[in-house]
N, CA, C and O atoms as a MOPAC input file, in Angstrom:
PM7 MOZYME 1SCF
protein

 N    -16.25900 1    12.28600 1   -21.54200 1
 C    -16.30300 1    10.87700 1   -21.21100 1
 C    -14.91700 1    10.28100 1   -21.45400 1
 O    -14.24500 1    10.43600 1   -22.47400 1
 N    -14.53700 1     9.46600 1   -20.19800 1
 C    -13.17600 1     8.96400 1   -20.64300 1
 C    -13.48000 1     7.37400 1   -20.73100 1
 O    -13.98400 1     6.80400 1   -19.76300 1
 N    -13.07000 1     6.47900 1   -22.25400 1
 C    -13.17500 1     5.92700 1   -22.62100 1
 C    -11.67400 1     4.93500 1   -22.61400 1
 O    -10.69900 1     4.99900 1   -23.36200 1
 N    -11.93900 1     4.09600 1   -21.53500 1
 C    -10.98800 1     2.86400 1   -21.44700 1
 C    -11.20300 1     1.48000 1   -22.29700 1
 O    -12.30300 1     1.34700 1   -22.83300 1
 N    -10.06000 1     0.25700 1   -22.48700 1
 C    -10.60300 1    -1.12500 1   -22.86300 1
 C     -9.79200 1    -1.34800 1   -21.72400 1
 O     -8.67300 1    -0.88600 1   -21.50400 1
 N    -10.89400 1    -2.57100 1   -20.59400 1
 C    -10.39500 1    -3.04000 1   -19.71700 1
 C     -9.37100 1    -3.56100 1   -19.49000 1
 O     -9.06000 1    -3.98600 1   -20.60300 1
 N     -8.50000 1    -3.87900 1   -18.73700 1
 C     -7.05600 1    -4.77700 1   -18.47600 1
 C     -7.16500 1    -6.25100 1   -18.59700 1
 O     -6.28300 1    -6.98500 1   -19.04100 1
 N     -8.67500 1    -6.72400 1   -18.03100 1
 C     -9.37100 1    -8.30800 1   -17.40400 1
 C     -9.38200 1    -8.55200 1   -19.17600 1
 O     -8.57000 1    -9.22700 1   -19.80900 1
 N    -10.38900 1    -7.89500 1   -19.64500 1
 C    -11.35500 1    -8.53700 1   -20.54800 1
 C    -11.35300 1    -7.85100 1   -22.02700 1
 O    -12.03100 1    -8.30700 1   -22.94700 1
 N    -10.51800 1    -6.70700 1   -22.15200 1
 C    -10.50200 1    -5.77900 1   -22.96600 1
 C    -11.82300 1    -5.19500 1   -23.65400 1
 O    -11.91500 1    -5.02500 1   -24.87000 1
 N    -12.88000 1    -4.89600 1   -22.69200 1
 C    -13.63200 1    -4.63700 1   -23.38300 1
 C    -13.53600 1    -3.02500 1   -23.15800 1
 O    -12.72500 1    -2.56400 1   -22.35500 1
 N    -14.53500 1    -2.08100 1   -24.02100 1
 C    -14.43300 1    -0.74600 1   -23.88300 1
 C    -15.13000 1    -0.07400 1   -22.69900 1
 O    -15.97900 1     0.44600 1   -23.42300 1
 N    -15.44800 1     0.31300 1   -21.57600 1
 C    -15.97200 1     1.31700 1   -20.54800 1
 C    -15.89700 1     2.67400 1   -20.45500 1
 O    -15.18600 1     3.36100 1   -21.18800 1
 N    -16.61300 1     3.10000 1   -19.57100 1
 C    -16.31700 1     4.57500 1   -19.33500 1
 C    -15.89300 1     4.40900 1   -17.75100 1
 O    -16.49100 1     4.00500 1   -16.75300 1
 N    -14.17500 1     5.06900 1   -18.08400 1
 C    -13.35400 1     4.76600 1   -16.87900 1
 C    -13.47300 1     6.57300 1   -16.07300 1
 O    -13.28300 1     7.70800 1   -16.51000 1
 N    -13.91700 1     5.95000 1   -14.61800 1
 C    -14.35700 1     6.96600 1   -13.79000 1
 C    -12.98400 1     7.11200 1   -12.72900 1
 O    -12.82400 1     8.20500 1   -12.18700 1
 N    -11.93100 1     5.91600 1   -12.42400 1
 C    -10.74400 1     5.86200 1   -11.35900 1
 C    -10.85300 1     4.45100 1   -10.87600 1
 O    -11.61100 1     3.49500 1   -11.03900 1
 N     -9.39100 1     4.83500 1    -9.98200 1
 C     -9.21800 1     3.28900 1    -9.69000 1
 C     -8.59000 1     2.27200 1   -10.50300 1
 O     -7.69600 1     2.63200 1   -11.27000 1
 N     -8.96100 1     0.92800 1   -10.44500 1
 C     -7.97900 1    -0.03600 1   -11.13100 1
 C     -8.72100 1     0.19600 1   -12.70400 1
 O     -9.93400 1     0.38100 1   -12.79600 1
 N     -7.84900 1     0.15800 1   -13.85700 1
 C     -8.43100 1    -0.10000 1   -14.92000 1
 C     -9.40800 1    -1.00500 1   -15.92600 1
 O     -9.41900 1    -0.92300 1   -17.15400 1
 N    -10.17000 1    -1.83000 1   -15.15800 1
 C    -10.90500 1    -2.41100 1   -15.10000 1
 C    -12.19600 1    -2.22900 1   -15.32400 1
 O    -12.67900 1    -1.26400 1   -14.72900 1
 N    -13.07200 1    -2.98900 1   -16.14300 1
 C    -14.86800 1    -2.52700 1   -16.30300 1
 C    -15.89300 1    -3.20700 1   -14.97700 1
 O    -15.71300 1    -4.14300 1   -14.19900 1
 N    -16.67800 1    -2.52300 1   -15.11500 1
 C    -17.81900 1    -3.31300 1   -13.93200 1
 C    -17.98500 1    -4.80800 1   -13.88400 1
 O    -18.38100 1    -5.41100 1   -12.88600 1
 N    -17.75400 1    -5.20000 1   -14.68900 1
 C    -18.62300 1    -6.28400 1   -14.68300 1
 C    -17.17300 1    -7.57000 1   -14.18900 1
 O    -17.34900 1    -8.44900 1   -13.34500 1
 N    -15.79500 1    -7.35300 1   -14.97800 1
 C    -14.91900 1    -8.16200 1   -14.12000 1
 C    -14.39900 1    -7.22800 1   -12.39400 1
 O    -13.43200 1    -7.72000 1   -11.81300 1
 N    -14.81500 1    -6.46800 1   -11.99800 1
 C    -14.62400 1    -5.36200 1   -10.78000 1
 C    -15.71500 1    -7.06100 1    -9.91600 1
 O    -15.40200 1    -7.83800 1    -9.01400 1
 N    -16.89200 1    -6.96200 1   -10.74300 1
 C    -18.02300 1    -7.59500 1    -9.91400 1
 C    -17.24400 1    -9.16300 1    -9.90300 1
 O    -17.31700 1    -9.91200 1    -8.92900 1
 N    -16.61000 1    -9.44900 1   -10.97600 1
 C    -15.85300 1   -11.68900 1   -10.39600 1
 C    -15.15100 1   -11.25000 1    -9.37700 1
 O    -15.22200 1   -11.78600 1    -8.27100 1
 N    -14.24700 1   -10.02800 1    -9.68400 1
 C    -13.21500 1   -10.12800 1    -8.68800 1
 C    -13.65800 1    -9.97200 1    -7.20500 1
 O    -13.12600 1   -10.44300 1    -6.20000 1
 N    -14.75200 1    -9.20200 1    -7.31900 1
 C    -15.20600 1    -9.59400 1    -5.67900 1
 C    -16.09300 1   -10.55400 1    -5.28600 1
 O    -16.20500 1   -10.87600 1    -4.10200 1
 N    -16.79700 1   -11.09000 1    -6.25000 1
 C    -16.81400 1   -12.56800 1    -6.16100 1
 C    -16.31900 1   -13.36600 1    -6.02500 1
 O    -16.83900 1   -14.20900 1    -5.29300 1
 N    -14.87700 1   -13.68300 1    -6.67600 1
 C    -13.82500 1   -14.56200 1    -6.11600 1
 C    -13.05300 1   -14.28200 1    -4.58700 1
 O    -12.41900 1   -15.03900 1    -3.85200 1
 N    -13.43200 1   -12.79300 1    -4.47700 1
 C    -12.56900 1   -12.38700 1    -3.01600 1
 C    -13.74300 1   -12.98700 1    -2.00000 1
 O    -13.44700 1   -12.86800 1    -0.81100 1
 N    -14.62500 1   -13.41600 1    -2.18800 1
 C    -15.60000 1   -13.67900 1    -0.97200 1
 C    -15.83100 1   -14.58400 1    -1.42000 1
 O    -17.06100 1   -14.58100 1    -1.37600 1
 N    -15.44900 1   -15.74200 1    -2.01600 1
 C    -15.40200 1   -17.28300 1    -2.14900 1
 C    -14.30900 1   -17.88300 1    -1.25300 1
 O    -14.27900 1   -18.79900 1    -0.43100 1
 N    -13.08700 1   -16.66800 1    -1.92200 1
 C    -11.58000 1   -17.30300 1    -1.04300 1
 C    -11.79800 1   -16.74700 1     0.28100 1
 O    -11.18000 1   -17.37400 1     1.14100 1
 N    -12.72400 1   -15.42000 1     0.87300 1
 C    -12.45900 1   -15.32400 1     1.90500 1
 C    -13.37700 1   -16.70400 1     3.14100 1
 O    -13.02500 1   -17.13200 1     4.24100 1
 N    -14.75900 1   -17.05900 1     2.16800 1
 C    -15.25700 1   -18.11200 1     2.84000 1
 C    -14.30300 1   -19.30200 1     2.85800 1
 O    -14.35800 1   -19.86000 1     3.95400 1
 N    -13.64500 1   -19.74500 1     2.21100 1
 C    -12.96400 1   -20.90900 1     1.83900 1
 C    -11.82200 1   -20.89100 1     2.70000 1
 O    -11.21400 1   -21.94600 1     2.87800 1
 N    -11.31000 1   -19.45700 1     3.46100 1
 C    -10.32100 1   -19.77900 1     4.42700 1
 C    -10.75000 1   -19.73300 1     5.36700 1
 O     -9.91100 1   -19.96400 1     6.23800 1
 N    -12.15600 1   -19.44800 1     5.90900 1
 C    -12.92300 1   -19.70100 1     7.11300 1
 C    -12.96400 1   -21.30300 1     7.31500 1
 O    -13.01700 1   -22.22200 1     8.13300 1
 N    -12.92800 1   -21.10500 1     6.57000 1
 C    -13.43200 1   -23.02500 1     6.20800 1
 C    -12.87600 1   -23.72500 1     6.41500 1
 O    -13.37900 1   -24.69900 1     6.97600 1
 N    -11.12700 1   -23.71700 1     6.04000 1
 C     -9.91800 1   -24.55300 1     5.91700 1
 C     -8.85000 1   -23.34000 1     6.19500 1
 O     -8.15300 1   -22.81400 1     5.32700 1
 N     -8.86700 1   -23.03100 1     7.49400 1
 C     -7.81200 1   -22.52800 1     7.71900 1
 C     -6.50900 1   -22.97200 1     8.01500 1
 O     -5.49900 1   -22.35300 1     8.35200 1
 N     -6.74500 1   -24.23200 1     7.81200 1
 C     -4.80000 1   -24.44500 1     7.32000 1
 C     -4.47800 1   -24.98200 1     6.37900 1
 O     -3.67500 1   -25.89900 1     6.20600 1
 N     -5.45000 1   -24.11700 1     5.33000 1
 C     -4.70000 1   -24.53200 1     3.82300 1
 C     -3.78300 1   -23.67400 1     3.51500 1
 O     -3.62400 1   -22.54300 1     3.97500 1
 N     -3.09300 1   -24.30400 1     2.61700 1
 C     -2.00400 1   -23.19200 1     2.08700 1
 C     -2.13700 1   -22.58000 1     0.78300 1
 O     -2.66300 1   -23.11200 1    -0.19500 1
 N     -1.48800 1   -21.11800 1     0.85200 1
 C     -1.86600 1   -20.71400 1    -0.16200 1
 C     -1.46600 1   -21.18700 1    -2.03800 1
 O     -1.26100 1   -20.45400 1    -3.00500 1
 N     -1.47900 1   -21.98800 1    -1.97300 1
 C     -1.12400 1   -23.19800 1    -3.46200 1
 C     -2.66800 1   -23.86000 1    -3.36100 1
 O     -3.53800 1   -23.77900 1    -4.22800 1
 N     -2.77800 1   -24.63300 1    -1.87600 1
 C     -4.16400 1   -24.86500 1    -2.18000 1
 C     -5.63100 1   -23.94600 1    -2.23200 1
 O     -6.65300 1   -24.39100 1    -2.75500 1
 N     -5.54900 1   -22.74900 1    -1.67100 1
 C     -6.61800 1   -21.75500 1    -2.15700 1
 C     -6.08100 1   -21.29700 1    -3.04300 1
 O     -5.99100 1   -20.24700 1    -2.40600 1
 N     -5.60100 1   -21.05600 1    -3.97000 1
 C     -5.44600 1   -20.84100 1    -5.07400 1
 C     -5.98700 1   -21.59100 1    -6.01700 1
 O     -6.85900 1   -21.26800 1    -6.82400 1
 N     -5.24200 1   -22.97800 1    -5.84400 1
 C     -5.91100 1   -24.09500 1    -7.28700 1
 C     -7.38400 1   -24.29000 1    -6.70900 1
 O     -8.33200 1   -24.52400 1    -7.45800 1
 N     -7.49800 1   -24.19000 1    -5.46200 1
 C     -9.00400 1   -24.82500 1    -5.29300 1
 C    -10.12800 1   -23.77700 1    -5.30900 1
 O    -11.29500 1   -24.12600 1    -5.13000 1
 N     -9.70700 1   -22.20200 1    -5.57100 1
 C    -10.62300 1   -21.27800 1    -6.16500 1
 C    -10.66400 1   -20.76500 1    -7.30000 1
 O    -11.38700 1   -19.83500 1    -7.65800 1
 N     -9.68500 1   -21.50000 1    -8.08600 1
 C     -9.04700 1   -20.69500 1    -9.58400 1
 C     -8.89100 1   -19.30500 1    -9.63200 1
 O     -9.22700 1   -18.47800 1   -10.48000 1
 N     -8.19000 1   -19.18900 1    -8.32000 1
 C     -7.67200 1   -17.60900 1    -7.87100 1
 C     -6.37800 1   -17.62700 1    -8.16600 1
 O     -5.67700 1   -18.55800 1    -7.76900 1
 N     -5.73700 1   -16.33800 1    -9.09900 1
 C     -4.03700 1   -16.15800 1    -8.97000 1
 C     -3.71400 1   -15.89300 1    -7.28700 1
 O     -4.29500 1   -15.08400 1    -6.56300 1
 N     -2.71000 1   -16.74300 1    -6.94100 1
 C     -1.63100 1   -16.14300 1    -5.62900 1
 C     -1.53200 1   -14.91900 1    -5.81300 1
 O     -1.68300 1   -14.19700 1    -4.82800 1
 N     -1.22800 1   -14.26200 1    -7.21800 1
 C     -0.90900 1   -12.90600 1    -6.80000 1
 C     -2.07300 1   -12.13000 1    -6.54400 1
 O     -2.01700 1   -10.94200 1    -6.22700 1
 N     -3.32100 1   -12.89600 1    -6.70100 1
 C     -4.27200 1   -11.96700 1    -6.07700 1
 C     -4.58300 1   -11.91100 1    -5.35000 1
 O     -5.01500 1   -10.81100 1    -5.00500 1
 N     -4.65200 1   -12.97300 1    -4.49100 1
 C     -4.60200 1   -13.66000 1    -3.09000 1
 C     -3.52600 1   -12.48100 1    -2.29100 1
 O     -3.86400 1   -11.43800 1    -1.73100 1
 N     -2.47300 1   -12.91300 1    -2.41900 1
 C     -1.20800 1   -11.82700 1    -1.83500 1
 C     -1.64900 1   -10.20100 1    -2.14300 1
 O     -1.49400 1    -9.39000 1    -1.23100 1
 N     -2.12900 1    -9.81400 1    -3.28100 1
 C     -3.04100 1    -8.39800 1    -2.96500 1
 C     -3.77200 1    -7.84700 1    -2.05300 1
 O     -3.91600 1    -6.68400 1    -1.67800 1
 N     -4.37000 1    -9.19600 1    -1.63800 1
 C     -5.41800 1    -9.24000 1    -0.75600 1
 C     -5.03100 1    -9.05800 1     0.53200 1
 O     -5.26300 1    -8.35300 1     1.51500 1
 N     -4.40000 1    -9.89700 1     0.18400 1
 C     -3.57100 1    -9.64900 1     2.19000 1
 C     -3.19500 1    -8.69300 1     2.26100 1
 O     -3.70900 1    -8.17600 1     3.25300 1
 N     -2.32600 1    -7.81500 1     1.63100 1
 C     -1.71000 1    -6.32700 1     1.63800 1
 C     -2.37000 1    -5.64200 1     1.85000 1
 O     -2.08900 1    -4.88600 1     2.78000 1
 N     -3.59800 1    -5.46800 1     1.17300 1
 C     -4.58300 1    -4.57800 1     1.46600 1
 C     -5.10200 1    -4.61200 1     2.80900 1
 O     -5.38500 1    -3.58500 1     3.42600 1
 N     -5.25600 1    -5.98500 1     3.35300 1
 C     -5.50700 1    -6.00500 1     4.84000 1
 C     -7.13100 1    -6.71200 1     4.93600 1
 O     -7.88100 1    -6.76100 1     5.91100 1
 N     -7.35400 1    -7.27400 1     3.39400 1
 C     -8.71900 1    -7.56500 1     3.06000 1
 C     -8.80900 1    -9.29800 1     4.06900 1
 O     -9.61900 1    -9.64300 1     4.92900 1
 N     -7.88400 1    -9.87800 1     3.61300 1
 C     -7.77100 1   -11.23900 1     4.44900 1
 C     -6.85400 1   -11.06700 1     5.28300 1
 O     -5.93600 1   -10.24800 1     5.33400 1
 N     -7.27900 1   -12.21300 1     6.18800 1
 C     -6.78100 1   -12.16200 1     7.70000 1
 C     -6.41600 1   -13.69900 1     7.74900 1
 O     -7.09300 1   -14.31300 1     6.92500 1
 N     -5.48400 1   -14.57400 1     8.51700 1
 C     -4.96100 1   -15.67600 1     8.41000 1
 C     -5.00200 1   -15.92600 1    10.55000 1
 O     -4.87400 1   -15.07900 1    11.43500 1
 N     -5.16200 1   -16.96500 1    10.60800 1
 C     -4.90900 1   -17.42000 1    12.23000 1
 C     -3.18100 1   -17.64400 1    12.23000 1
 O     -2.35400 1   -17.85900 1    11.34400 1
 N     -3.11600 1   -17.46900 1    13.74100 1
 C     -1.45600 1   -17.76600 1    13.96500 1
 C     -0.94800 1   -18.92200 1    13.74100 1
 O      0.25100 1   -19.16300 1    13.60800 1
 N     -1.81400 1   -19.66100 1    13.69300 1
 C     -1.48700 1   -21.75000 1    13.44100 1
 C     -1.52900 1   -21.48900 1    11.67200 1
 O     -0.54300 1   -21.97800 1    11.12200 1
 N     -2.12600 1   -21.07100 1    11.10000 1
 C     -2.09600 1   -20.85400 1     9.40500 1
 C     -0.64400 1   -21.28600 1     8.72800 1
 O      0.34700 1   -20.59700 1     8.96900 1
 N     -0.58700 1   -22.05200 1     8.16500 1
 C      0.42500 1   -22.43900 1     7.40800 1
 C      1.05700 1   -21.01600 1     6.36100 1
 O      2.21000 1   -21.01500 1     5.92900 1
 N      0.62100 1   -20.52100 1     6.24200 1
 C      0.79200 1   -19.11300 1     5.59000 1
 C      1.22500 1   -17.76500 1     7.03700 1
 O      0.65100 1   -17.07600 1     7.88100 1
 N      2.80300 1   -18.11200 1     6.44300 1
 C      3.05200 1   -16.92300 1     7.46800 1
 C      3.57700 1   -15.87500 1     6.56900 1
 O      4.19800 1   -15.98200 1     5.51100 1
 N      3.27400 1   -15.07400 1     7.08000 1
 C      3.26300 1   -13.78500 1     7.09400 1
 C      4.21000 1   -12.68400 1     8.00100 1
 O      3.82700 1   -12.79200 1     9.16600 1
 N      5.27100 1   -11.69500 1     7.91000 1
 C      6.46900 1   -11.09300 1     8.54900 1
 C      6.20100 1   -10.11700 1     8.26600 1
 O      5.84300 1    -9.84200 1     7.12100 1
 N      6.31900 1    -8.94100 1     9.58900 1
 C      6.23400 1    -7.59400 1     8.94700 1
 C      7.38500 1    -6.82300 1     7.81400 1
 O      8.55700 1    -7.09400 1     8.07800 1
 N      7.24400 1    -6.21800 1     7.01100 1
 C      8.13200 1    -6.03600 1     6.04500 1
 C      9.18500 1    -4.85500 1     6.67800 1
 O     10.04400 1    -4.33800 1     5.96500 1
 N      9.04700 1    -4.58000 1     7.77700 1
 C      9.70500 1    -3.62100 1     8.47200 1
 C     10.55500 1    -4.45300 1     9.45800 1
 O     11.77500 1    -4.29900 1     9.48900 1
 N      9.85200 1    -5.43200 1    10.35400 1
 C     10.77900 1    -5.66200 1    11.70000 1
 C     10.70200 1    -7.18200 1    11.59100 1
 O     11.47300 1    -7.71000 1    12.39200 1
 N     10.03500 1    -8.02300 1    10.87200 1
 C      9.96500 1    -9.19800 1    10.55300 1
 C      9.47700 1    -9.87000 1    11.81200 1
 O      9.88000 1   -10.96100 1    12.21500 1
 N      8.56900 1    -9.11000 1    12.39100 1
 C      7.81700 1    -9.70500 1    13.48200 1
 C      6.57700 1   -10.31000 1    12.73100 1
 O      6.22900 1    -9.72000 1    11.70900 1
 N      5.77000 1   -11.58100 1    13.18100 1
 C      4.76100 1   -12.45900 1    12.89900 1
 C      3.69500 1   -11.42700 1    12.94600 1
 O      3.60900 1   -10.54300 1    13.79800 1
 N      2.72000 1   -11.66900 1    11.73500 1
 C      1.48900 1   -10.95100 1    11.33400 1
 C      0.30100 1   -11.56800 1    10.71800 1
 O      0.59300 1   -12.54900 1    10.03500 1
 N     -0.75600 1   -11.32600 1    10.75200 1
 C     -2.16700 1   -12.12300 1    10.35900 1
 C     -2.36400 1   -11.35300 1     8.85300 1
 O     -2.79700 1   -11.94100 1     7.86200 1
 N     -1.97000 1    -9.95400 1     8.87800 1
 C     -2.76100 1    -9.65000 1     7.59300 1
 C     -1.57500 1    -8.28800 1     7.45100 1
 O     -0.76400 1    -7.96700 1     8.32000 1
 N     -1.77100 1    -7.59800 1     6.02500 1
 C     -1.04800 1    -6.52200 1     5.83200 1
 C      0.24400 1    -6.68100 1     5.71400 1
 O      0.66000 1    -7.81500 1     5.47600 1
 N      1.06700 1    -5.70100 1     5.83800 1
 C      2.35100 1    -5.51100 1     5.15100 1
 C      3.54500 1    -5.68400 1     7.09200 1
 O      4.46000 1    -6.36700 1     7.55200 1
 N      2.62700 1    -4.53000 1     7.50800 1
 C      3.42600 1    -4.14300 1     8.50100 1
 C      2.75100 1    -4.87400 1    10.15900 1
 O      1.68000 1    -5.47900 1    10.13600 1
 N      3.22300 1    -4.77100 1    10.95400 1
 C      2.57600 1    -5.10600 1    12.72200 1
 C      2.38100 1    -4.05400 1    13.13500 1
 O      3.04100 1    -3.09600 1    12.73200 1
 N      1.30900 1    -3.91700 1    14.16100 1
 C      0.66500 1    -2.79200 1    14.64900 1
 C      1.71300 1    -1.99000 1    15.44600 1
 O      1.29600 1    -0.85200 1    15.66400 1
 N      3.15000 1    -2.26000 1    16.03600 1
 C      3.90300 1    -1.67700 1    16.22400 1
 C      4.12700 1    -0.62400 1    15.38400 1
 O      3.73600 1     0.52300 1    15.59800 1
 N      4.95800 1    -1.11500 1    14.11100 1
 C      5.48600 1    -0.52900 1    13.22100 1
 C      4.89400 1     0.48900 1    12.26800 1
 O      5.56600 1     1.30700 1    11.64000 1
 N      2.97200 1     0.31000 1    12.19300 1
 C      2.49100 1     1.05500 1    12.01700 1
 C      2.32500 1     2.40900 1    12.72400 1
 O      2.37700 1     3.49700 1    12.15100 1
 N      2.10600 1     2.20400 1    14.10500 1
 C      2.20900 1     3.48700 1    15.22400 1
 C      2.89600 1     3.89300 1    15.00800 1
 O      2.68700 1     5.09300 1    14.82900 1
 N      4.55100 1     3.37500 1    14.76600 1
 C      5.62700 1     4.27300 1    14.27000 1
 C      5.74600 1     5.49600 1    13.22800 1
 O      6.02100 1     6.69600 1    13.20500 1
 N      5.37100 1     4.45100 1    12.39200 1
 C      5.18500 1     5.69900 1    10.91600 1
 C      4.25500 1     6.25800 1    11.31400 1
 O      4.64400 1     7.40700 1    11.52400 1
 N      2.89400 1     6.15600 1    11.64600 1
 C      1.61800 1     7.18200 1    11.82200 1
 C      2.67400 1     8.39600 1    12.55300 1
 O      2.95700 1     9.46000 1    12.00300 1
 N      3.14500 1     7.97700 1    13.84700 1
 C      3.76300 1     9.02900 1    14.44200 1
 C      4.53200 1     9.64500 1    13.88700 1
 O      4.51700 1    10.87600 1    13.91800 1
 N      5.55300 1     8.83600 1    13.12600 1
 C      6.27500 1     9.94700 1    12.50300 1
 C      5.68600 1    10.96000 1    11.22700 1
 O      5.96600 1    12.07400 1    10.78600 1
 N      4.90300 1    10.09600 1    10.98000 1
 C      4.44900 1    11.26900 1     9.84000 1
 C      3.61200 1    12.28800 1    10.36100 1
 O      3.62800 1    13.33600 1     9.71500 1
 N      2.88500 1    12.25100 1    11.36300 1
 C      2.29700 1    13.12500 1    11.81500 1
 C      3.21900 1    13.99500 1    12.40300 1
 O      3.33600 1    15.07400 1    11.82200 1
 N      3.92600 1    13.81500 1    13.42700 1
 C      4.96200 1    14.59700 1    13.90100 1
 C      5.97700 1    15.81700 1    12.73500 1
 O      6.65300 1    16.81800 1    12.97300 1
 N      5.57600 1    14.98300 1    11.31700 1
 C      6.86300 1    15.46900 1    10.41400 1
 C      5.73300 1    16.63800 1     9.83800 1
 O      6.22000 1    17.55000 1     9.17100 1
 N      3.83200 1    16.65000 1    10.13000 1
 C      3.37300 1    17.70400 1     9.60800 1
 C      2.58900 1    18.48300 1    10.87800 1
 O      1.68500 1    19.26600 1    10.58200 1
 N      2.97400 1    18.24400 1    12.44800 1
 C      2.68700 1    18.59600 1    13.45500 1
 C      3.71000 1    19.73500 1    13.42200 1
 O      3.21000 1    20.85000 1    13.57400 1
 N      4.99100 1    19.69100 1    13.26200 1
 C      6.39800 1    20.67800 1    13.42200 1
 C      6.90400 1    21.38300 1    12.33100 1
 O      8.05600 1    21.02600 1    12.08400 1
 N      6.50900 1    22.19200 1    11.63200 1
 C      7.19100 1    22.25700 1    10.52300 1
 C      8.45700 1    23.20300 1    10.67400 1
 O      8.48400 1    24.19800 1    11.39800 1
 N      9.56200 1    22.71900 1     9.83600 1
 C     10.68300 1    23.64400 1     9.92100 1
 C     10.47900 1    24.67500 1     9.94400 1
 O      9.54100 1    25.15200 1     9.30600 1
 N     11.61200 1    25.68300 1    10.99000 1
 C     11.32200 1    26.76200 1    10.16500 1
 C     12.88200 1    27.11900 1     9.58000 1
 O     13.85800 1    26.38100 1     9.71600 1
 N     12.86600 1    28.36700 1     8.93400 1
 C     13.77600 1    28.65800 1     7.48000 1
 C     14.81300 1    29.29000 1     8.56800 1
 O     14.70600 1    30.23100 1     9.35500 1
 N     15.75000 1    28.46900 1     8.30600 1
 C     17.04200 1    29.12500 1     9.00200 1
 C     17.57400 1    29.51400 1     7.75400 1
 O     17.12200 1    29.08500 1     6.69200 1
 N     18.91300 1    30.64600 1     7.87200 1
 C     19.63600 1    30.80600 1     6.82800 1
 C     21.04700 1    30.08100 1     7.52900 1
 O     21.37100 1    30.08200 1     8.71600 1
 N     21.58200 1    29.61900 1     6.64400 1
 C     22.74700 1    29.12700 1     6.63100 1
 C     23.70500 1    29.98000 1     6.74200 1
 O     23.54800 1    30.98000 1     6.04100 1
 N     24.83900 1    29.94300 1     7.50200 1
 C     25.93300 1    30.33200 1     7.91800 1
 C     27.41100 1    30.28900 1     6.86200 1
 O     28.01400 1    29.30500 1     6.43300 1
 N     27.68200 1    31.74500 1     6.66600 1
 C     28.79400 1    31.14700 1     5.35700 1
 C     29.96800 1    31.14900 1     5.71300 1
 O     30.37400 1    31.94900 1     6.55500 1
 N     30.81700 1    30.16000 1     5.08000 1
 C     32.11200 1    30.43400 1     4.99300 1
 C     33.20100 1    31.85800 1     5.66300 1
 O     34.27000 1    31.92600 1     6.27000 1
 N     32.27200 1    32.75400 1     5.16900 1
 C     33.41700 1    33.84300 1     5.60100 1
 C     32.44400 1    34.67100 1     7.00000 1
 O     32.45600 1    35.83500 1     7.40000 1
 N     31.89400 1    33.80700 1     7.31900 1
 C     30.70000 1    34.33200 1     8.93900 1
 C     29.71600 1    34.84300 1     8.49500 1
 O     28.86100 1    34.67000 1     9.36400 1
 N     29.02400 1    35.69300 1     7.18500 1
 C     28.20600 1    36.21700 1     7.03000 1
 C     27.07400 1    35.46200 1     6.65300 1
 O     27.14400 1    34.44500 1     5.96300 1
 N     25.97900 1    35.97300 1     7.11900 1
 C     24.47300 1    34.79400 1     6.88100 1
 C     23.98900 1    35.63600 1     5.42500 1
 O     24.13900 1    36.81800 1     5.11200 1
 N     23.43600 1    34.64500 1     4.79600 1
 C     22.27400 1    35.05800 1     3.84600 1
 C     23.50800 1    34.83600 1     1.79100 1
 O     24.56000 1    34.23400 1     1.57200 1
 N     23.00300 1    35.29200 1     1.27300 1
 C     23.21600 1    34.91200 1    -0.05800 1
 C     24.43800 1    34.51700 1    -0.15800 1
 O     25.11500 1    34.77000 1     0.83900 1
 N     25.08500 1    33.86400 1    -1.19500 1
 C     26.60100 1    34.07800 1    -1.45200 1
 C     26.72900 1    34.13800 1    -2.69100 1
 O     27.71400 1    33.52500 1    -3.10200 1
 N     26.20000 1    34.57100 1    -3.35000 1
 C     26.28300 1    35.10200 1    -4.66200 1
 C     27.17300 1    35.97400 1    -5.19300 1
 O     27.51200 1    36.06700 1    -6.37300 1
 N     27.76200 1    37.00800 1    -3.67200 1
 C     28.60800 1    37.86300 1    -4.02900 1
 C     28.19800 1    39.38600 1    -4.94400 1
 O     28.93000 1    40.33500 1    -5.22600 1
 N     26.58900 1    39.12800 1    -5.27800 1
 C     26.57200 1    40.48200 1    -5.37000 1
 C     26.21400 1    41.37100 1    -4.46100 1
 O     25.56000 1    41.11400 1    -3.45000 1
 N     26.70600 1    42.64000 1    -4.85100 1
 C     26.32700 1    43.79300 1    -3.76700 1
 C     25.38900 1    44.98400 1    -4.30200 1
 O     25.38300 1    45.02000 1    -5.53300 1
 N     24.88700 1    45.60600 1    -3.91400 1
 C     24.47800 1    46.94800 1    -4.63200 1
 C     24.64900 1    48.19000 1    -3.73000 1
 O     25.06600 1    48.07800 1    -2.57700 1
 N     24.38000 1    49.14600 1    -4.17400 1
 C     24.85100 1    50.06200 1    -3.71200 1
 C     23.58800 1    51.18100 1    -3.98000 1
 O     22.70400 1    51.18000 1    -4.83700 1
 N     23.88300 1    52.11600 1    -2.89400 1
 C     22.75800 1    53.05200 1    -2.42800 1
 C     23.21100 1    54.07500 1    -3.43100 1
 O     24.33000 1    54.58200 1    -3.34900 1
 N     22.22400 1    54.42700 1    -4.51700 1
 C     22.42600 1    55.48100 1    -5.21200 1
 C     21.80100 1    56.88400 1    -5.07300 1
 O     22.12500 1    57.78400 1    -5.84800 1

């Protein structure tokens, strides 16, 4: 049994993964995430100062939220949002669906191809070690 004291509340749990946290603040925090997410249905051109004070939500949890891709904002939203890559306009997340295709592709591409093992070319034309030792056929 692995035995944590929460980060929220310090109380003691049995920590299974994930954020360090016990059940029971795991359960406000998604309670507060589906208060603020009703509350920007609601007033979507508040800003984020006012969903914050008016849910007794930290911004920085709010801004978690968006990263994760959990909230979504309209294009009129006083809360803008730039991809952190090309600084093109975005509703939710880090990056724009451009910039995502990009990386997907490249990372896939980078485990679609894998190198293969060239030896390097030396100095004096010969391929393979340069260590300089030799041995000899006895």
């Amino acid at each position: 049994m692995n035995l944590r004291n929460c980060s929220k509340c310090g109380k003691m749990y049995n920590y299974v993964g994930g954020p360090a946290i016990c059940d029971a603040c795991k359960k406000r925090i998604e309670e507060d995430f589906k208060k603020v997410k009703q509350y920007i249905e609601d007033n979507p051109r508040a800003s984020l100062k006012q969903i914050s004070e008016d849910n007794k939500v930290s911004s920085k949890l709010i801004q978690q939220w968006i990263r994760e891709e959990r909230l979504m904002f309209s294009k009129d939203s006083p809360i803008q949002l730039l991809c952190e890559k090309c600084g093109e306009p975005i509703v939710t997340g880090r990056f724009c669906v451009k910039c995502k295709g990009d990386m997907a592709t490249n990372l896939s591409d980078s485990f679609a191809r894998p190198r293969q093992f060239q030896q390097q070319q030396q100095p004096n034309g010969r391929k393979g070690s340069s260590s300089g030792m030799r041995f000899m056929d006895t």
